[in-house]
RODO-2510 file (C-alpha; in nm, 4 decimals, decimal comma):
residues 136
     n   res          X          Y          Z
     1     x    -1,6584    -1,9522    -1,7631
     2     x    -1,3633    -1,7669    -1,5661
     3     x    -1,1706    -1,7936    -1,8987
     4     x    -1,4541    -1,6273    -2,1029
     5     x    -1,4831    -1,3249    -1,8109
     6     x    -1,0953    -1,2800    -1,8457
     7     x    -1,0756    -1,2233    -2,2187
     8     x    -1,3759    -0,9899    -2,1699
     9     x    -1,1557    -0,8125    -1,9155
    10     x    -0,8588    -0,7906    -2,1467
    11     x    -1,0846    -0,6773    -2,4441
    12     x    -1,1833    -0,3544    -2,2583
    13     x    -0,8771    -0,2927    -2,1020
    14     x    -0,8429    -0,0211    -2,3739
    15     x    -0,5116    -0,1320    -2,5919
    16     x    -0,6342    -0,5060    -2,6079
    17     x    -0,9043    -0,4165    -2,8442
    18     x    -0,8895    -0,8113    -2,9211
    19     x    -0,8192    -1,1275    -2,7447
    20     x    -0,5574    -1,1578    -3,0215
    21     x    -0,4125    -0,7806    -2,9497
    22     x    -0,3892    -0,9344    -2,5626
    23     x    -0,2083    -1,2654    -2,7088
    24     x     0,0655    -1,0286    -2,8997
    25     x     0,1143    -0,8109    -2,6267
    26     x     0,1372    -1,0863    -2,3474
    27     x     0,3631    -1,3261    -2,5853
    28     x     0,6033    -1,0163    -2,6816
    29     x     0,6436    -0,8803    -2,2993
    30     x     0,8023    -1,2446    -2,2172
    31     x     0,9533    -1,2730    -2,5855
    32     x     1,1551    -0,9762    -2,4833
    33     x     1,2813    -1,0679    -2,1568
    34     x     1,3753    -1,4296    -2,3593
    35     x     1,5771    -1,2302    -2,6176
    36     x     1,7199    -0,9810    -2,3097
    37     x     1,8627    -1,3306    -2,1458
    38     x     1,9939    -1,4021    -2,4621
    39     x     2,1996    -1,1199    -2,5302
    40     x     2,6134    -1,1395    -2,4797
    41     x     2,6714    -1,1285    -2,1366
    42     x     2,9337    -0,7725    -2,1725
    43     x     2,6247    -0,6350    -2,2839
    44     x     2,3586    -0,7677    -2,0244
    45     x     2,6345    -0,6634    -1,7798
    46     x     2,5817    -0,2753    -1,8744
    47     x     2,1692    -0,3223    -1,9999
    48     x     2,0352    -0,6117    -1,7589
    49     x     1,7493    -0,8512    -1,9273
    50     x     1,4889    -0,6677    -1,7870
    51     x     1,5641    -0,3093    -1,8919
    52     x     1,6040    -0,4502    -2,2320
    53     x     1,2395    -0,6199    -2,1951
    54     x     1,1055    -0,3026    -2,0779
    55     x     1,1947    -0,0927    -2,3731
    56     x     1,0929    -0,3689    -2,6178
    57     x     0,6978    -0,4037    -2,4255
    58     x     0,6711    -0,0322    -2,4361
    59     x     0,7612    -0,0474    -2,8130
    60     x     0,5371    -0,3289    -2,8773
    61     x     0,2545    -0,1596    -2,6638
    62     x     0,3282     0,1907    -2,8248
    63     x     0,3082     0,0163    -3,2155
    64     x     0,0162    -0,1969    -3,1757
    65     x    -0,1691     0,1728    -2,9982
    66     x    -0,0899     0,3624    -3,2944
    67     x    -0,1922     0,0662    -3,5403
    68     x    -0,5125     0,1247    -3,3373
    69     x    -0,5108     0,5258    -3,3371
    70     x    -0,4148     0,5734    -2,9578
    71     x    -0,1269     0,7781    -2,8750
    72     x     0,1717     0,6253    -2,6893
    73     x     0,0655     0,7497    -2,3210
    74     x    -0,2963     0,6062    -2,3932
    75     x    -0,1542     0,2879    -2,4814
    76     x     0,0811     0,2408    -2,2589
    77     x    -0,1825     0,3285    -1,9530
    78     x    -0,4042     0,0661    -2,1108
    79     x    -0,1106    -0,2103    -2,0982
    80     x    -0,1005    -0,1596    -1,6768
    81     x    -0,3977     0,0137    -1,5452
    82     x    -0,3993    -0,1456    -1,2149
    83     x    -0,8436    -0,1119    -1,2325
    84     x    -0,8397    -0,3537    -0,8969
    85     x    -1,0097    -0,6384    -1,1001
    86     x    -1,0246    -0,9884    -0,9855
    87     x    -0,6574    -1,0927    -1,0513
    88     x    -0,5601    -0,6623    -0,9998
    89     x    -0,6394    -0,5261    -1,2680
    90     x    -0,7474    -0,5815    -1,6267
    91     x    -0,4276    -0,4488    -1,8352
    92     x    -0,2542    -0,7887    -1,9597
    93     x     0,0506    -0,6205    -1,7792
    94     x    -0,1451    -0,6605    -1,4531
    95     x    -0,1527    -1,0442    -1,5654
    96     x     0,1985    -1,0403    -1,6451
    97     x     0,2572    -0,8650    -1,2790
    98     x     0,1250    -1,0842    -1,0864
    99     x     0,4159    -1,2715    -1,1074
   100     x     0,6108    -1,0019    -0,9840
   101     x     0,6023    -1,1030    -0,5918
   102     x     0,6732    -1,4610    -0,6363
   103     x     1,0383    -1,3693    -0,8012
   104     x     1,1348    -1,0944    -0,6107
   105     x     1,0572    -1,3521    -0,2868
   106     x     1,2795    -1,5602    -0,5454
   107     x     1,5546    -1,3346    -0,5587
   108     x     1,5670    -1,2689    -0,1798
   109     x     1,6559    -1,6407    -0,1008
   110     x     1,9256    -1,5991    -0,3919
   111     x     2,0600    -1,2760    -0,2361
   112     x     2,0790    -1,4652     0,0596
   113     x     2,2874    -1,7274    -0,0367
   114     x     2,5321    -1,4758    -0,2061
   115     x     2,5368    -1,2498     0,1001
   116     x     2,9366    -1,3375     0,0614
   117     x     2,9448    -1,2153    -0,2498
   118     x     2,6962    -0,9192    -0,1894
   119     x     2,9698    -0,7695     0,1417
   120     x     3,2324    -0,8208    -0,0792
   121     x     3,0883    -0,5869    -0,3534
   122     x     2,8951    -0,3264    -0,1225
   123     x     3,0418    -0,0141    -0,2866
   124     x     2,9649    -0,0802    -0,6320
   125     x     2,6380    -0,1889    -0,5112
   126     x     2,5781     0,1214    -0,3194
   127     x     2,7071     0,3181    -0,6322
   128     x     2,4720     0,1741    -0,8447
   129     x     2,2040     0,1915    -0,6378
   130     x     2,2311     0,5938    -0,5540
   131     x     2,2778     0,6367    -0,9373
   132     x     1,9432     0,4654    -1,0162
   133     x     1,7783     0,6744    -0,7307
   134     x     1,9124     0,9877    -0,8795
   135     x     1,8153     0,9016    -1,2433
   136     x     1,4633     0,7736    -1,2033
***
């Protein structure tokens, strides 16, 4: 029964105007991020995995909103609403979210164990880190 309520969710979520539209959209988002890992490493070096999964979902979202007649903002607000439903929300990027905390609690114990690595690279760190708070 959960499962049933859950699709309902996703159907009137707004872009996932079908369990299938749901399906594509959830199975491209982590297609994305496989072919982002996949890329040369020179590359993923300058454009990390998950930029590159980022701009792929958005195009993904933005395509299958105008196949439907939405406009790019529309769709994209559809794809993370952040409603407060039972699981946060009822975008399937809510879904897809939700296992946000568990790898960024991930990353912190892998941080951790590279804190060597992490003082002996502070300034590029630091560099990089004022440069993305200036650009975004």
């Amino acid at each position: 029964m959960a499962i049933f309520a859950l699709l309902r969710s996703l159907v009137r979520s707004g872009i996932a105007s079908s369990s299938l539209d749901s399906l594509f959209i959830g199975a491209s988002s982590l297609a994305a991020l496989q072919f982002g890992k996949s890329l040369p490493a020179k590359f993923r070096a300058f454009c990390p995995a998950i930029i590159t999964c980022g701009a792929l979902t958005a195009g993904s979202v933005c395509f299958l909103g105008f196949a439907r007649g939405m406009e790019a903002g529309v769709a994209l607000a559809a794809y993370k609403n952040g409603a407060g439903g039972i699981l946060g929300g009822t975008g399937i990027g809510d879904f897809l979210f939700l296992g946000a905390a568990p790898a960024i609690v991930a990353l912190g114990f892998s941080l951790y164990e590279q804190r060597v690595l992490l003082r002996k690279n502070l300034l590029p760190i630091i560099g990089g880190s004022t440069v993305s708070y200036v650009l975004s």
